[in-house]
C-alpha positions in Angstrom: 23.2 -17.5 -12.3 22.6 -16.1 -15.7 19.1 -15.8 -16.1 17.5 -13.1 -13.8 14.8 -14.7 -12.4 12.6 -12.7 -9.7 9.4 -13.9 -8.0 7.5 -11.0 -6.9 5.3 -11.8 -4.1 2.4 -9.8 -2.6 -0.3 -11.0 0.0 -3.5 -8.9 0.0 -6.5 -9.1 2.5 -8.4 -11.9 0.0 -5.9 -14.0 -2.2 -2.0 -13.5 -3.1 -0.7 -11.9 -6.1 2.4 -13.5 -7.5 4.1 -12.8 -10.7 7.2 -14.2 -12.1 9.6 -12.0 -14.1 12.8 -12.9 -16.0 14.7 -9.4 -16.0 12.0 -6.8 -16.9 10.1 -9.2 -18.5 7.0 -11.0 -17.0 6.5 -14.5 -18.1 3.7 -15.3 -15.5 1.2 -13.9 -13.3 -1.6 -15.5 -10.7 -3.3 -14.0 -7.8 -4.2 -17.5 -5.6 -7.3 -17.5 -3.8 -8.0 -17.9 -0.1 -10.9 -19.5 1.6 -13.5 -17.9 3.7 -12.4 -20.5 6.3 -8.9 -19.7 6.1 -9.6 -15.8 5.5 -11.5 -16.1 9.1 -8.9 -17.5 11.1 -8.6 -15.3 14.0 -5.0 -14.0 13.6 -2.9 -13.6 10.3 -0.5 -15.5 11.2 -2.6 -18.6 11.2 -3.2 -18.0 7.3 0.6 -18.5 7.0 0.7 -22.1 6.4 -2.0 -22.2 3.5 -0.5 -19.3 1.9 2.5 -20.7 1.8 0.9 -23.7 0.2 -0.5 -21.7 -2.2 2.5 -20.0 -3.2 4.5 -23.3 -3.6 1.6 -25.1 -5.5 2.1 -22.1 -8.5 5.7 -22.4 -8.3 5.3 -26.2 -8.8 2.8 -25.3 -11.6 4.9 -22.7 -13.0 8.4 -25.0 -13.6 10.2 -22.6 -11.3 11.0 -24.3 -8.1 13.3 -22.2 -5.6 16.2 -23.6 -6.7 15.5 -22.0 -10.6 15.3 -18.3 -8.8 17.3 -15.7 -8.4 15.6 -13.5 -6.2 12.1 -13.2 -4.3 11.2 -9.7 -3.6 8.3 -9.4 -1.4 5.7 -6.9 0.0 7.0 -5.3 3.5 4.6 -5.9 6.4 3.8 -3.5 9.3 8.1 -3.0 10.6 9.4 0.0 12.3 10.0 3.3 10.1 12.3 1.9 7.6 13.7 3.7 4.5 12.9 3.4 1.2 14.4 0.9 -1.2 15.2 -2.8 -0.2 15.9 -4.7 2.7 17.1 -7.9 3.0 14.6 -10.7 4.4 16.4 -12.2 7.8 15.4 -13.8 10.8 15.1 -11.1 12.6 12.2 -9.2 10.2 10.6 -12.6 10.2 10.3 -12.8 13.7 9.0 -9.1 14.6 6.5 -9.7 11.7 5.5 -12.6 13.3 4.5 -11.0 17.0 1.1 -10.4 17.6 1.0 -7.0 18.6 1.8 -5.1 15.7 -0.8 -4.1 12.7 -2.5 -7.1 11.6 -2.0 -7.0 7.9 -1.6 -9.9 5.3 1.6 -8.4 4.3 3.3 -9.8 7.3 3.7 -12.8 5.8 4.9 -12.0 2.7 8.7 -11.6 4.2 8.0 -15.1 6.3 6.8 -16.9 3.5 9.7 -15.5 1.4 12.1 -16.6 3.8 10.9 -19.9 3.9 11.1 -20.5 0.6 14.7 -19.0 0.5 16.0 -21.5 3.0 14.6 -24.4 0.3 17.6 -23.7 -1.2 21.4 -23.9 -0.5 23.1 -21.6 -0.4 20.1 -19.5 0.9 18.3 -17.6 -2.3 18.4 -13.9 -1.9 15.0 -12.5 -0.6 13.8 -8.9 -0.4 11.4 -6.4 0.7 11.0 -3.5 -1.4 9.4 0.0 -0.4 7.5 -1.4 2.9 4.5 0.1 3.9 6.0 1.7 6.4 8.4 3.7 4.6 9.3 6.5 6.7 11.0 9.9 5.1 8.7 12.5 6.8 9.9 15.8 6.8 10.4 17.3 10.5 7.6 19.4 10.6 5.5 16.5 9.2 5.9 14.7 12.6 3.8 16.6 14.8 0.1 15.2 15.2 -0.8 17.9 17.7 -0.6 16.3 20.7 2.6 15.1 22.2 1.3 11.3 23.1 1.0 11.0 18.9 3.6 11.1 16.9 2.5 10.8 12.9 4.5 8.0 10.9 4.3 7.2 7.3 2.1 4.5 6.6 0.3 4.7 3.3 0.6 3.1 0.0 4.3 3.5 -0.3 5.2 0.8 -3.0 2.5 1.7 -5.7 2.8 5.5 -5.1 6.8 5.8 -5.2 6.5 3.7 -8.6 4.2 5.6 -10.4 5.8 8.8 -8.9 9.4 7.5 -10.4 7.2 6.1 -13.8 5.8 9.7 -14.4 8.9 11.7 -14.0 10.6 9.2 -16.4 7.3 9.8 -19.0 8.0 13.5 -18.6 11.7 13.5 -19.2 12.9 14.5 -15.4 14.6 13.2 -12.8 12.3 11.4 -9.8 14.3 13.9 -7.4 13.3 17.2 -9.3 9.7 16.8 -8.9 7.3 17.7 -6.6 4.1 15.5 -7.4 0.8 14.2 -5.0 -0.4 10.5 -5.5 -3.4 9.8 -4.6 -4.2 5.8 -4.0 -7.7 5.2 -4.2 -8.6 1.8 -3.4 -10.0 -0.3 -0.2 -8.6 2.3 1.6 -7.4 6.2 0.1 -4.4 7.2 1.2 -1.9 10.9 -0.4 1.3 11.6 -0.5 3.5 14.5 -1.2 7.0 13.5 -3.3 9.6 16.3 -3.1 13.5 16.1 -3.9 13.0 12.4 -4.4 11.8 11.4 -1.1 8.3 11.0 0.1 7.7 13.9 2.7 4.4 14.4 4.1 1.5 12.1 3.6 -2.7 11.9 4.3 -3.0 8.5 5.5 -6.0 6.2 5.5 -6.8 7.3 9.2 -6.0 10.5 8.8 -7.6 11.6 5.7 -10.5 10.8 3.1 -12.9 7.9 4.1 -12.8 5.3 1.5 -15.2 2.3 0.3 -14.6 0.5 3.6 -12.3 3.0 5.9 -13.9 5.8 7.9 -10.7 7.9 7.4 -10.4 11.1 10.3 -13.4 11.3 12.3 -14.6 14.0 15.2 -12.2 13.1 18.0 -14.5 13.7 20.9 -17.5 11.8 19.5 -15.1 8.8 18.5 -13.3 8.8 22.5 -17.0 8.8 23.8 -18.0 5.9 21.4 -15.0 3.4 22.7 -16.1 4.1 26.4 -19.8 4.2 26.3 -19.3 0.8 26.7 -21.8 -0.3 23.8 -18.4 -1.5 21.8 -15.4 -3.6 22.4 -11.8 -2.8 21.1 -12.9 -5.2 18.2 -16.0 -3.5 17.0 -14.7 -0.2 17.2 -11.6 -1.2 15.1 -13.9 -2.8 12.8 -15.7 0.5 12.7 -12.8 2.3 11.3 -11.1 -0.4 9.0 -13.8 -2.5 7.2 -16.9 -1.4 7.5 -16.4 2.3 7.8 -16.6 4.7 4.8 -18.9 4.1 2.2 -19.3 0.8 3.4 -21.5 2.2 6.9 -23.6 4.6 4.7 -24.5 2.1 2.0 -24.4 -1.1 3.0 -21.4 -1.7 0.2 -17.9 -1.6 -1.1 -19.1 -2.7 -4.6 -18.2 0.8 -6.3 -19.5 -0.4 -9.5 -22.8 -1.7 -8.1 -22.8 2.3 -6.5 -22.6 3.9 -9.6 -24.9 1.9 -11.5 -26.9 2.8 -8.7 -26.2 6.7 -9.4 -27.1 6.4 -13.1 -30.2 5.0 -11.9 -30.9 7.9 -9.8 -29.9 7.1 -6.4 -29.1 10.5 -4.9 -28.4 9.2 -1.6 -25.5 6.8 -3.3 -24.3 10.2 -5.5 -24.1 12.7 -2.5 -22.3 9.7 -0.4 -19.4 9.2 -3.4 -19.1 13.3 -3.9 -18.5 14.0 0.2 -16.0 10.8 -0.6 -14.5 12.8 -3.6 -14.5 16.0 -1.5 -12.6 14.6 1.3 -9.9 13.3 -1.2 -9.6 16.5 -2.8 -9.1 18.5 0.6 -6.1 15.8 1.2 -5.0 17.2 -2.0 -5.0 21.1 -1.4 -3.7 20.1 2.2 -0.2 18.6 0.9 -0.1 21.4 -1.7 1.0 24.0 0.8 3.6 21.7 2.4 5.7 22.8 -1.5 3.9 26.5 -1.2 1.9 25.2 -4.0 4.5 24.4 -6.4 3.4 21.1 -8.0 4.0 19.4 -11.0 1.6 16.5 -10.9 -1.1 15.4 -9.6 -1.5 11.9 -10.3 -4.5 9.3 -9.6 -3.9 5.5 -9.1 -5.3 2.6 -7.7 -8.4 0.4 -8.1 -11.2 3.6 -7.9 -9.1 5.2 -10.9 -10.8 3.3 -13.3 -14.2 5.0 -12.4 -14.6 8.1 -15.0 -17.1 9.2 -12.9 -15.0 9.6 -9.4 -12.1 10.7 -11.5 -14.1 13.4 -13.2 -15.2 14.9 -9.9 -11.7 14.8 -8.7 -10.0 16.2 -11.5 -12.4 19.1 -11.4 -11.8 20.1 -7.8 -8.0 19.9 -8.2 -6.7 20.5 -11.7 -6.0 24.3 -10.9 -3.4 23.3 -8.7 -1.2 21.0 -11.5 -2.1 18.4 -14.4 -3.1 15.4 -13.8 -2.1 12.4 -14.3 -4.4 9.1 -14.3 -2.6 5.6 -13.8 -5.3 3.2 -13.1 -5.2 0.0 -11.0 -1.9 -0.8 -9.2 1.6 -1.9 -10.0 2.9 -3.3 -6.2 4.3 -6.7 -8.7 6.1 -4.3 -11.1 7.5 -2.4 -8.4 8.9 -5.3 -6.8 10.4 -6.8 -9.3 11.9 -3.8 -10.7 13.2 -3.1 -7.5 14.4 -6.6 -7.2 16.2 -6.3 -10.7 18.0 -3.3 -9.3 19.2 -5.2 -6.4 20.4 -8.2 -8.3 22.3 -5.7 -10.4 24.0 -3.6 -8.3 22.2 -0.6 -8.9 20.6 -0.3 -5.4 22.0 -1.8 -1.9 20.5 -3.2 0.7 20.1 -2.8 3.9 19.7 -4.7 6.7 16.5 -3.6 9.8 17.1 -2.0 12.8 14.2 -2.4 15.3 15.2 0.7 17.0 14.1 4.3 15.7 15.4 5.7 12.0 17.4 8.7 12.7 16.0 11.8 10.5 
């Protein structure tokens, strides 16, 4: 096939991005949106059906059925540790994403729905996930939680951060793997990560770390154990208190950051104070990868939805900037990043590889 067609595919909590690119070109771009009825359906894997729906009703729309594609490349979902790069989409990914006691995350789907549409198709068309969430290439000493019964895994923001990492080192004229840089992704949820030699080796990750809009991030230990068996929560709430309506979200009521500041400007001191401890806790996740290189960084660089507030970048930059420039890349770039990662696959510039449910050896 001579035209490079790629699909880049990307399910988030509330709709589905999808983009369609032809080389590094993008010719189309939608982001369909989801129902409260179907968003409410008690497991993710019930939103499967009407996502795909969606995703073949703006391929329809588009004139680019399946069989027009080259490639889909799609967001990974909630796997094992898994290196970075690509992995190619089988049944087997399909059906551990599809079990209902891992993470429940709208990414799962994104390799089933990819699938399906691949097998529309014969031969099958070439499907990809690119930089899954849980991209794994800790450093040793990066393992160790404290306690013996935790062992810490990278889970953060893996796809956005590793492409404006590589996107900044190219702007600066050096190689990805000479760099030491720390991303910070501030959206829903605020997650850090530390990139050294080329591989991503110690993160702060949204439980770990800053609270966010609607994530508590790390909270005391002891008061959080007597909270799940005081018996005044189930399992559910006290999830619920931690991812959705934790952070910002259980002091003010809100996730609408712009609503907050407008707020601020107004005069609401309870709203500033609430968005500086925020800022604060971000810039401690900053100073706390910084040791991990004994302080030898080269950029610090801010991305993801909360990066378009002056205001919260302001604050930021002033807590951190001694420590290396900084870099502001606003919004996020998970579609770019898998379609450029798709167009190195279709080229032969990057292999793939295939899943291992067992443990990565590092």
């Amino acid at each position: 096939m001579d035209r490079e067609l790629i699909l880049a595919l990307n399910p988030g909590s509330t709709s589905t991005k999808l983009a369609l690119y032809e080389g590094e070109k993008e010719i189309l771009r939608e982001s369909v949106c989801h129902s409260p009825e179907e968003l409410a359906l008690p497991r993710i894997q019930e939103q499967l059906p009407g996502r795909l729906r969606g995703v073949r009703d703006f391929l329809k729309e588009s004139g680019y059925p399946p069989s027009e594609l080259s490639l889909i490349a799609a967001r990974g979902g909630f796997l094992p540790p898994i290196n970075a790069g690509a992995y190619r989409i089988d049944l087997a990914m399909v059906e551990y994403l599809s079990r209902p006691d891992i993470g429940q995350h709208a990414s799962n789907l994104a390799a089933q729905i990819a699938f399906l549409l691949s097998r529309e198709r014969t031969p099958s068309l070439p499907a990809i996930i690119y930089d899954g969430v849980t991209t794994d290439q800790l450093c040793s000493l990066a393992r160790y939680s404290g306690s013996a019964l935790f062992t810490r895994e990278s889970v953060c923001h893996c796809l956005n951060m590793r492409a404006v990492a590589m996107k900044t080192a190219k702007e600066m004229g050096r190689p990805y793997g000479e760099v030491n840089f720390i991303v910070v992704h501030m959206g829903g949820g605020v997650s850090l990560s530390l990139h050294s030699g080329g591989r991503l080796i110690d993160i702060v990750s949204d439980d770990e770390g800053p609270m966010s809009p609607e994530r508590s991030g790390k909270v005391p230990c002891i008061k959080l154990i007597r909270a799940c068996y005081s018996g005044e929560y189930n399992r559910r709430e006290m999830l619920q208190a931690i991812r959705g309506s934790g952070g910002i979200k259980s002091y003010l009521g809100t996730t609408d950051m712009v609503a907050l500041e407008e707020r601020i400007e107004r005069g609401d001191s309870q709203a500033e104070e609430i968005l500086r401890a925020m800022v604060l806790q971000v810039a401690k996740g900053v100073g706390e990868l910084s040791v991990v290189v004994d302080g030898r960084i080269d950029r610090i660089i801010i991305t993801g939805g909360l990066a378009r507030s002056e205001k919260i970048v302001s604050w930021l930059s002033k807590r951190v900037e001694f420590l290396a420039p900084l870099t502001v890349i606003p919004g996020e770039f998970e579609l770019e990043a898998l379609a450029a990662g798709g167009l190195r696959v279709l080229r032969g510039e990057e292999p793939v590889q295939t899943l291992i449910t067992g443990p990565l050896p590092h």
